[in-house]
KOLPA-835697 format. One record per residue: residue in three letters; x, y, z of N, C-alpha, C in turn. Coordinates in Angstrom, 1 decimal, decimal comma. Example, Ala and Ser with C-alpha at 12.3 -4.5 7.8 and 13.67 -1.06 7.14 Angstrom:
2
<ALA <13,2 -5,7 7,8> <12,3 -4,5 7,8> <13,2 -3,3 7,8>>
<SER <12,8 -2,2 7,1> <13,7 -1,1 7,1> <12,9 0,0 7,9>>
END
This chain:
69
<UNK <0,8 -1,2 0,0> <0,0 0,0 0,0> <0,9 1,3 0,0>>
<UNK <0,7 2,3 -0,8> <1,5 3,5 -0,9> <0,8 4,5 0,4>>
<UNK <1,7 5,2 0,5> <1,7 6,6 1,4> <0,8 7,5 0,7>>
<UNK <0,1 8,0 1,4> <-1,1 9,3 1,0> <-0,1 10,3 1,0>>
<UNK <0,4 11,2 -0,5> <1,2 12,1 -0,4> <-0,1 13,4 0,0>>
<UNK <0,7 14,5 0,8> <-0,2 16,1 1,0> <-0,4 16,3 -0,4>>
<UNK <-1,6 17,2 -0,5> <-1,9 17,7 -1,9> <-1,7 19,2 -1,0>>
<UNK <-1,0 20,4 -2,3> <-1,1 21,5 -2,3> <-2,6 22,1 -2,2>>
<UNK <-3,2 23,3 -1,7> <-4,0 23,8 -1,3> <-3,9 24,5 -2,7>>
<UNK <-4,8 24,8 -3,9> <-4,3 25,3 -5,2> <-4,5 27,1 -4,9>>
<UNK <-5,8 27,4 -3,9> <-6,4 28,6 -3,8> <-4,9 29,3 -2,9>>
<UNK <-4,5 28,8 -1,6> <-3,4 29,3 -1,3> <-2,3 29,4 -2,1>>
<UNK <-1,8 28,3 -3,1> <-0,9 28,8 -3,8> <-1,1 30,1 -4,9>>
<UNK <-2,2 30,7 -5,2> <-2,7 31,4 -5,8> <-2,2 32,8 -5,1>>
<UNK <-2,9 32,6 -3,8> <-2,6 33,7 -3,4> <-1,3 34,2 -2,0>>
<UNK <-0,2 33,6 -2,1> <0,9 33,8 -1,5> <2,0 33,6 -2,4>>
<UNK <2,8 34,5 -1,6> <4,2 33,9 -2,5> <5,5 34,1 -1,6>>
<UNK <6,0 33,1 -1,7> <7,3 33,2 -0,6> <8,5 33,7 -0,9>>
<UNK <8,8 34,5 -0,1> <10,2 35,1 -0,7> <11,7 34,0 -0,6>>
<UNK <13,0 34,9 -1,2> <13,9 33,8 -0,3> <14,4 33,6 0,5>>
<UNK <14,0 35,1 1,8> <14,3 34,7 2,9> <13,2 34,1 3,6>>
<UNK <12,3 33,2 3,3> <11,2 32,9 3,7> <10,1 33,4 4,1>>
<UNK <10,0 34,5 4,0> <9,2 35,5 4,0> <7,9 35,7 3,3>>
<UNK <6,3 35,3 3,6> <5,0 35,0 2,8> <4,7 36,4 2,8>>
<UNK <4,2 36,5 1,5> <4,0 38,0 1,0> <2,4 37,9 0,4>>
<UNK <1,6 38,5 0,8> <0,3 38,7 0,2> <-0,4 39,6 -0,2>>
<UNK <-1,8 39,9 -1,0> <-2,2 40,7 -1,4> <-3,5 41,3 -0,2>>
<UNK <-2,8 42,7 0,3> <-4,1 43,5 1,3> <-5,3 43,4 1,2>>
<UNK <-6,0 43,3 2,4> <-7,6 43,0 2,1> <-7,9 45,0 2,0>>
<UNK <-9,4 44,6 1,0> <-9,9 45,9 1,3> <-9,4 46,7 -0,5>>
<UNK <-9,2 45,9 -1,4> <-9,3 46,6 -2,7> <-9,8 46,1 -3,7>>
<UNK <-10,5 45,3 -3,9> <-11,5 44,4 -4,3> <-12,7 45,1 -5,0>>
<UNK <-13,7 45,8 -3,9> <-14,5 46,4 -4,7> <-15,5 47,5 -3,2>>
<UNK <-16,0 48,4 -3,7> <-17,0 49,5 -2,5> <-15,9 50,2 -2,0>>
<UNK <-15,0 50,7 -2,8> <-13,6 51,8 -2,9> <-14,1 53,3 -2,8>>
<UNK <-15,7 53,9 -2,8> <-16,1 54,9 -3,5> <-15,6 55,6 -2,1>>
<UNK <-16,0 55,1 -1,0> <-15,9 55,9 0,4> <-14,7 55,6 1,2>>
<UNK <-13,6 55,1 -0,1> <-11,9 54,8 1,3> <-11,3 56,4 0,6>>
<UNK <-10,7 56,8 1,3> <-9,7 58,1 1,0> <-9,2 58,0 -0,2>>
<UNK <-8,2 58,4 -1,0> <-7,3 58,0 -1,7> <-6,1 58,1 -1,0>>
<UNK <-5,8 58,1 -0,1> <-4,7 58,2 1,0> <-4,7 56,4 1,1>>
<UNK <-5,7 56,3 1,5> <-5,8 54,4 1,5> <-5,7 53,8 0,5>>
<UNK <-6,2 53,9 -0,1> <-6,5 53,4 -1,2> <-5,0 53,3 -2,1>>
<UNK <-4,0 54,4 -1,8> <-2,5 54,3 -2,1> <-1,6 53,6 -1,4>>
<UNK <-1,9 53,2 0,0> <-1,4 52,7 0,8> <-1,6 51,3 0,7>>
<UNK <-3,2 50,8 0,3> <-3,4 49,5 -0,1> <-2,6 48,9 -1,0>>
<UNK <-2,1 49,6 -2,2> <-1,3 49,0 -3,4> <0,1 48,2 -2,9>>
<UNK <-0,2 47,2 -3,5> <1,1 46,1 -3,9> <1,2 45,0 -2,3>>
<UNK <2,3 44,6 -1,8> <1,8 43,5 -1,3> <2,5 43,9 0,1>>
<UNK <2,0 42,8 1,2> <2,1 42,8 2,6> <2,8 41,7 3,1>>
<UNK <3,7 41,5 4,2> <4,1 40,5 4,7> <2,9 39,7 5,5>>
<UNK <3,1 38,7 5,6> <1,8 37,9 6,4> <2,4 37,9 8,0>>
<UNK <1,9 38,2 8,9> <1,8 38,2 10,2> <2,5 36,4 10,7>>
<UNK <3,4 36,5 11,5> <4,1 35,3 11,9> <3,4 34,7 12,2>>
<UNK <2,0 34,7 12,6> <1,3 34,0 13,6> <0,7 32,7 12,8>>
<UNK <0,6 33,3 11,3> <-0,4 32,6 10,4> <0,8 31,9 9,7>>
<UNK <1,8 31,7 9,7> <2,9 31,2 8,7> <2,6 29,9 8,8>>
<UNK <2,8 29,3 9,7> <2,6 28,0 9,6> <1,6 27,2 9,1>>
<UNK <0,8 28,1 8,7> <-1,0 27,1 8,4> <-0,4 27,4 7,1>>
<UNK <0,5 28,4 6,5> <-0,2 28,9 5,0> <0,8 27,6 4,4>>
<UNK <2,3 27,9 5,7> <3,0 27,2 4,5> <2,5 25,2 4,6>>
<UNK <1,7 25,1 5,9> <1,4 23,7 5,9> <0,4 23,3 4,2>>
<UNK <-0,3 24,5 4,1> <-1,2 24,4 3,2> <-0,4 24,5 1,8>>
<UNK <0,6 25,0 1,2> <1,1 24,9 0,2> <2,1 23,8 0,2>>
<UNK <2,2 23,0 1,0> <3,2 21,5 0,7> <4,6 21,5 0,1>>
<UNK <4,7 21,3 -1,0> <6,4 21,0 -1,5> <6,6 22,3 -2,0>>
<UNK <5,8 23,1 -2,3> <6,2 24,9 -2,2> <6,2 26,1 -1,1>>
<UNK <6,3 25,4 -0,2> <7,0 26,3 1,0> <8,1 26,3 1,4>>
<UNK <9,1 25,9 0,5> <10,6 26,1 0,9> <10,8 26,3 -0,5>>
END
């Protein structure tokens, strides 16, 4: 009988990306869509990507399998 290999999570790999100091980088909540009433102070501040909070690293990278290293 063979070993159940992990399957990658495909939605997570979608939306993280790891740097190479190991570092999960993602896209800010809150730019999506109902932008009429954020500042444009925010709304400039929202652009481009965020480091993920240490707390969460471990679920994300459990959830991406042989692409978290």
């Amino acid at each position: 009988m063979t070993a159940n290999k992990m399957k990658t999570h495909k939605g997570t790999k979608k939306r993280f990306k790891i740097t190479a100091t190991g570092k999960i980088l993602h896209r800010a909540s809150g730019t999506s869509h109902r932008n009429v009433r954020v500042s444009q102070k925010r709304k400039r501040n929202l652009r481009g990507t965020r480091v993920l909070a240490t707390c969460m690293e471990a679920s994300v990278k459990a959830a991406l399998g042989k692409y978290s290293y």
